[in-house]
C-alpha positions as CSV (number, residue, x, y, z in Angstrom):
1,X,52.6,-90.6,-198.2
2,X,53.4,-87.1,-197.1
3,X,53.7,-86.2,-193.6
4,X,51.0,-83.5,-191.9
5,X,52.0,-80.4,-190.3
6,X,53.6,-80.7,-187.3
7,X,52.0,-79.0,-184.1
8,X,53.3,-75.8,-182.4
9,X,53.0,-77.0,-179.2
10,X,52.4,-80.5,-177.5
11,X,52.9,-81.0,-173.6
12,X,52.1,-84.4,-172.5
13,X,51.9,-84.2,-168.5
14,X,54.5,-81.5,-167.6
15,X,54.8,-80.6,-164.6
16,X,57.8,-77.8,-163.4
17,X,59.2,-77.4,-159.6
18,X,62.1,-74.8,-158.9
19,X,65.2,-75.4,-157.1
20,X,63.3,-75.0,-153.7
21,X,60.9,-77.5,-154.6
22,X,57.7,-74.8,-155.0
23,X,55.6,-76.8,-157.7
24,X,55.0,-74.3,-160.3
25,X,52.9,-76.9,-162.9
26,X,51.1,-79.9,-162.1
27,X,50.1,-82.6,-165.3
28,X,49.6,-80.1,-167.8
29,X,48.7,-81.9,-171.0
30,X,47.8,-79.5,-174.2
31,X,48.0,-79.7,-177.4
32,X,48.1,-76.5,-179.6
33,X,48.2,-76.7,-183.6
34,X,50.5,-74.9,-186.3
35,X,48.8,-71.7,-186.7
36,X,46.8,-72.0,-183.8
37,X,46.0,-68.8,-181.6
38,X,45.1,-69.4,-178.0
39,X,44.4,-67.1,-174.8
40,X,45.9,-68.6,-171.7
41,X,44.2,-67.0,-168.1
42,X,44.4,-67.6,-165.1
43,X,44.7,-66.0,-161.2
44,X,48.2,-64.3,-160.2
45,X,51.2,-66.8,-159.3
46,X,48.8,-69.7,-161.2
47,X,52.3,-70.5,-163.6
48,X,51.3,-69.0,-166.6
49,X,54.4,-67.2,-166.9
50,X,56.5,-70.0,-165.7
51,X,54.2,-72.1,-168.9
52,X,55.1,-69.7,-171.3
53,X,59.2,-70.2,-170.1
54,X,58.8,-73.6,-170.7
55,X,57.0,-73.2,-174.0
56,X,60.2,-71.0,-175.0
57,X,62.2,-74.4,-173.8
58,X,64.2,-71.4,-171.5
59,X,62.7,-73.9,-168.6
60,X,63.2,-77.6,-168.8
61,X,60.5,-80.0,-167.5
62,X,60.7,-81.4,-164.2
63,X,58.4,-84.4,-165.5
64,X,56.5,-85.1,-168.5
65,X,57.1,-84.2,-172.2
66,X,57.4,-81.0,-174.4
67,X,57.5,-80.8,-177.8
68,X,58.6,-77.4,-179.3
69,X,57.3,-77.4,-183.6
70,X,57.9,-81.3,-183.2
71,X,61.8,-80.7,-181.5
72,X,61.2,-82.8,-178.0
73,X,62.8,-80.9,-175.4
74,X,65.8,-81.6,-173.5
75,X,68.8,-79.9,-172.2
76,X,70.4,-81.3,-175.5
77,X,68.0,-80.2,-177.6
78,X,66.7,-76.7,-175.6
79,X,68.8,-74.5,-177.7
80,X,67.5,-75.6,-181.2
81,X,63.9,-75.5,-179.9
82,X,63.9,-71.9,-178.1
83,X,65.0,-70.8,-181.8
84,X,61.2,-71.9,-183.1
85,X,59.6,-69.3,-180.2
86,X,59.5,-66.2,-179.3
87,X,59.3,-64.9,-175.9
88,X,57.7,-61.6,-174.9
89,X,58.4,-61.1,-171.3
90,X,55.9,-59.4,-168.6
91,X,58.7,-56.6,-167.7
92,X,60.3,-55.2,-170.9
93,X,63.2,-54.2,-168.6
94,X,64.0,-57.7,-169.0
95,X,64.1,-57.4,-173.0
96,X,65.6,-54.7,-173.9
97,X,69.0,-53.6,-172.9
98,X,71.0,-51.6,-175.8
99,X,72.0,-48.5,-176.4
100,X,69.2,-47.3,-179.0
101,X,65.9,-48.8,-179.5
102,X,67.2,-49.7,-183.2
103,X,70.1,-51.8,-182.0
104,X,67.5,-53.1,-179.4
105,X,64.9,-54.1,-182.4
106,X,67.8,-55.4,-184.4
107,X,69.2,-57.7,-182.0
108,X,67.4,-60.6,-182.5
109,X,67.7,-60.6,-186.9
110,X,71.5,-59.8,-186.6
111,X,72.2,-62.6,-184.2
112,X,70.2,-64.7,-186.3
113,X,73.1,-63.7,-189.4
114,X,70.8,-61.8,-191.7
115,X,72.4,-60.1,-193.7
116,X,72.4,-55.9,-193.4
117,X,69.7,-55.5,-195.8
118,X,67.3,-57.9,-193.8
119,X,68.2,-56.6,-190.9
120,X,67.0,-52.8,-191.7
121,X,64.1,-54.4,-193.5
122,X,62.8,-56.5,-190.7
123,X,63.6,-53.6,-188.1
124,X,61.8,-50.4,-190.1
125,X,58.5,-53.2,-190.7
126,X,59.0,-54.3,-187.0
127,X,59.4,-50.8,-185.9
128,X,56.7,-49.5,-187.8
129,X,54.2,-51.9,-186.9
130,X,54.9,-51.7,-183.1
131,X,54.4,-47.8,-183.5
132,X,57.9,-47.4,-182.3
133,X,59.7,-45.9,-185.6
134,X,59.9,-42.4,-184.0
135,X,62.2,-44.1,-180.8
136,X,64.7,-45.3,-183.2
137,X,67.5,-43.0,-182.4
138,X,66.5,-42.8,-178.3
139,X,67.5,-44.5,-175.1
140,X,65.2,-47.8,-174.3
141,X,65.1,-47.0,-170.7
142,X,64.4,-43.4,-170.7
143,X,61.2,-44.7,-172.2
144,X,57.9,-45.4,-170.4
145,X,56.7,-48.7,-169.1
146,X,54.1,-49.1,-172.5
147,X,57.1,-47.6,-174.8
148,X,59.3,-50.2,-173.7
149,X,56.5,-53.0,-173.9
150,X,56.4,-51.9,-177.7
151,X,60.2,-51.5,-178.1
152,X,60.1,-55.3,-176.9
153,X,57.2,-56.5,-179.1
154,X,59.0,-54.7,-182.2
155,X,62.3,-56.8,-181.6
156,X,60.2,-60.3,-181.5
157,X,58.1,-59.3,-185.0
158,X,61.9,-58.7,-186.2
159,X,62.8,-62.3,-184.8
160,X,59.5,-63.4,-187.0
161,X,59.1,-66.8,-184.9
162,X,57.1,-69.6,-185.5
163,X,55.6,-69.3,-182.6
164,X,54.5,-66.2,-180.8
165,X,54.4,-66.3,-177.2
166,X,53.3,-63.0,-175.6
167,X,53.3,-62.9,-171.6
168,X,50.8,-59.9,-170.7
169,X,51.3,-57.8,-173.7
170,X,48.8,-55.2,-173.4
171,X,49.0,-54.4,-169.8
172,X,50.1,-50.6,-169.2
173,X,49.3,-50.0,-173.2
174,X,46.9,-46.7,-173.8
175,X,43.7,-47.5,-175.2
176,X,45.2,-46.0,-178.7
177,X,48.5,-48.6,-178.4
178,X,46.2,-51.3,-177.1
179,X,43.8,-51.2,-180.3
180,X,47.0,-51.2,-182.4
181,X,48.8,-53.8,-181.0
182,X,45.6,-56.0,-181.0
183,X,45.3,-55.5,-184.8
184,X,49.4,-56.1,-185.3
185,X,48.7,-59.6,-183.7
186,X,45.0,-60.4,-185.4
187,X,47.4,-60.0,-189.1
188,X,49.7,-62.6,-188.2
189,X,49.6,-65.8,-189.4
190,X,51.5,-67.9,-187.1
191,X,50.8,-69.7,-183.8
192,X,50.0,-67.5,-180.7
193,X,49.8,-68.2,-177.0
194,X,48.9,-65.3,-175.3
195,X,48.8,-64.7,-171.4
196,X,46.5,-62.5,-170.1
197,X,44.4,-61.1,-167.5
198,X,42.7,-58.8,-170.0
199,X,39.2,-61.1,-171.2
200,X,38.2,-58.7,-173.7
201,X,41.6,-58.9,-175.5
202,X,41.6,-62.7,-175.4
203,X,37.8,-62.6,-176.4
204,X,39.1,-60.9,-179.6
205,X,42.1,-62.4,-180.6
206,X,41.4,-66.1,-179.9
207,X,38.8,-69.2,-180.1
208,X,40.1,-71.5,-177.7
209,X,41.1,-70.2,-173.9
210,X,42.7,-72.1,-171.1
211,X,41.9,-71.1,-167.6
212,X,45.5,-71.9,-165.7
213,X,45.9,-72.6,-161.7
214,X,48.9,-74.7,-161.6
215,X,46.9,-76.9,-163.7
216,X,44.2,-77.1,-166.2
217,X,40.8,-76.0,-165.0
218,X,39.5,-75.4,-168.3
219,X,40.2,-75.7,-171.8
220,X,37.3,-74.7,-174.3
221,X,36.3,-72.1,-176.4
222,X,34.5,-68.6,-174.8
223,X,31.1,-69.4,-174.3
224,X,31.7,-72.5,-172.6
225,X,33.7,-70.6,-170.3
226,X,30.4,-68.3,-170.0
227,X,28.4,-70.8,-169.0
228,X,31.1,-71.9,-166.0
229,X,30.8,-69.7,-163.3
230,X,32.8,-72.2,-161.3
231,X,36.0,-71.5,-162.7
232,X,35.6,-68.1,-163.8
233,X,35.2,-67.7,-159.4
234,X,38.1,-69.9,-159.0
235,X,40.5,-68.5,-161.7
236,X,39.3,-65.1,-159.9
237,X,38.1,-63.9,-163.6
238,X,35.7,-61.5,-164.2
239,X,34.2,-61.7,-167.5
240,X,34.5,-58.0,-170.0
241,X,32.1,-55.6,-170.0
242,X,29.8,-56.6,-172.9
243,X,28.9,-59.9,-172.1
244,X,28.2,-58.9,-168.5
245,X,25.8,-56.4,-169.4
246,X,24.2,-58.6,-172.1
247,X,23.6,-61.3,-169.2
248,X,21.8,-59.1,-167.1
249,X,19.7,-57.7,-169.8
250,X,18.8,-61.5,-170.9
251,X,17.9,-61.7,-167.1
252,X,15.7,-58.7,-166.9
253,X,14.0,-58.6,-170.2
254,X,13.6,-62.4,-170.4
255,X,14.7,-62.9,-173.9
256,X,16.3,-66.1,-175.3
257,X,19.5,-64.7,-177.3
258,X,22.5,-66.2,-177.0
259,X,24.9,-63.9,-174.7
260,X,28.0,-62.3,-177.5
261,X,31.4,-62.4,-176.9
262,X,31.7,-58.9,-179.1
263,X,30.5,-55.6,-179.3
264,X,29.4,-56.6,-183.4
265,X,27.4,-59.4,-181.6
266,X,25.2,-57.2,-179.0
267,X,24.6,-54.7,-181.5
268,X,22.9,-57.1,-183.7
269,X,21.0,-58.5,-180.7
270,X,20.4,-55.3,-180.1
271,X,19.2,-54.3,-183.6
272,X,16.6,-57.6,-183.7
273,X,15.0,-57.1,-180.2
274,X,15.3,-53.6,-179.6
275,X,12.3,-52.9,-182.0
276,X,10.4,-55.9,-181.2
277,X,10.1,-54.5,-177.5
278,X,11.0,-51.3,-177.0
């Protein structure tokens, strides 16, 4: 009898305190499946970067259990595990740190003893697909805040983890890099948990979204979260501008549609009723 894919990501009532005893997590317990793709929100300082750490097995935790792509974590076993993940950090100043944004992109596949073939194959894709390619020859930190965040996000689609886990990674991006980077991550097939404070990108990219305060408030799928003004007031989340202005609309006009999570959505709502009562 064959045995079934393992999951990503399995956290069994972790909690994590630093060294001055601040509790960062309190009994998180989450599950998230090989291939998997999962938006995780929440207000500032409610551990979602701290999470992510600890999903990169970079943090250790303080109680409970973490499994990283079925590897249970330890300080033993940290090393091997952090090699299934890949961490994009909030501040790219804390990514990228050599001489050219090509030896920055190439980091990760020459340390991982490709050989030089791979290596220029993985950075030209990586570079190309982060809209990056015309940085290769230039200086990482006499780049902007948004260049460096792609600089960054090239070096982890060199790395090509198993698991992609992306700590704010369209804040500071131009509408133009934004769109691109959100189609770069829709085309991968791999496993995905994204921080962010941005609802519309995590209304596009993912299904299932955890709302984060030191522990789990919420874990569903969008329109559940919708319907839970509660913890959208709590998580101090506001929800994007489409389904806002489709609530209202169902308020005023009285209709019965279902409130969309996407622009497609509300134009075909707006397609059927417009007619009917205009």
């Amino acid at each position: 009898m064959g045995v079934g894919p393992v999951d990503a990501l399995k956290l069994s009532n972790v909690g994590y305190a630093y060294s001055d005893s601040t509790r960062a997590l309190e009994n998180v317990t989450l599950t998230i499946k090989e291939g998997e793709r999962v938006s995780l929100v929440g207000p500032n300082g409610a551990g979602k970067s701290t999470l992510l750490h600890m999903m990169d097995a970079l943090y250790i935790p303080t109680e409970g259990e973490l499994e990283v792509a079925g590897i249970k974590v330890d300080k033993k076993t940290a090393p091997q595990a952090t090699m299934k993940a890949g961490l994009l950090f909030q501040d790219p100043d804390d990514q990228i740190f050599m001489p050219r944004v090509w030896d920055d992109v190439a980091f990760g596949p020459i340390n991982m003893m490709l050989d030089e073939k791979e290596v220029s194959r993985r950075v030209e894709r990586s570079m190309a697909l982060a809209g990056v390619s015309e940085y290769a020859e230039r200086v990482p930190h006499h780049l902007s805040f948004g260049e460096k965040k792609r600089v960054a996000i090239a070096g982890l689609l060199a790395m090509d983890p198993e698991i992609y886990l992306l700590d704010e990674p369209t804040a500071n991006l131009d509408p133009a890099s934004r769109r691109a980077l959100v189609d770069v991550l829709r085309s991968l097939n791999k496993s995905i948990v994204l921080a962010t404070h941005d609802l519309t990108v995590a209304f596009e990219l993912t299904k299932r979204i955890i709302v984060l305060k030191k522990t789990i408030l919420y874990d569903g799928d969008m329109r559940g979260l919708m319907a839970r003004p509660d913890i959208l007031a709590e998580a101090n989340l506001e929800l994007p501008s489409i389904p806002r202005l489709m609530s209202e609309w169902k308020i005023r006009s009285g209709l019965g549609f279902e409130v969309p999570t996407t622009m497609d959505e509300a134009l075909e709502i707006l397609d059927r009723e417009l007619p009917r009562h205009g």
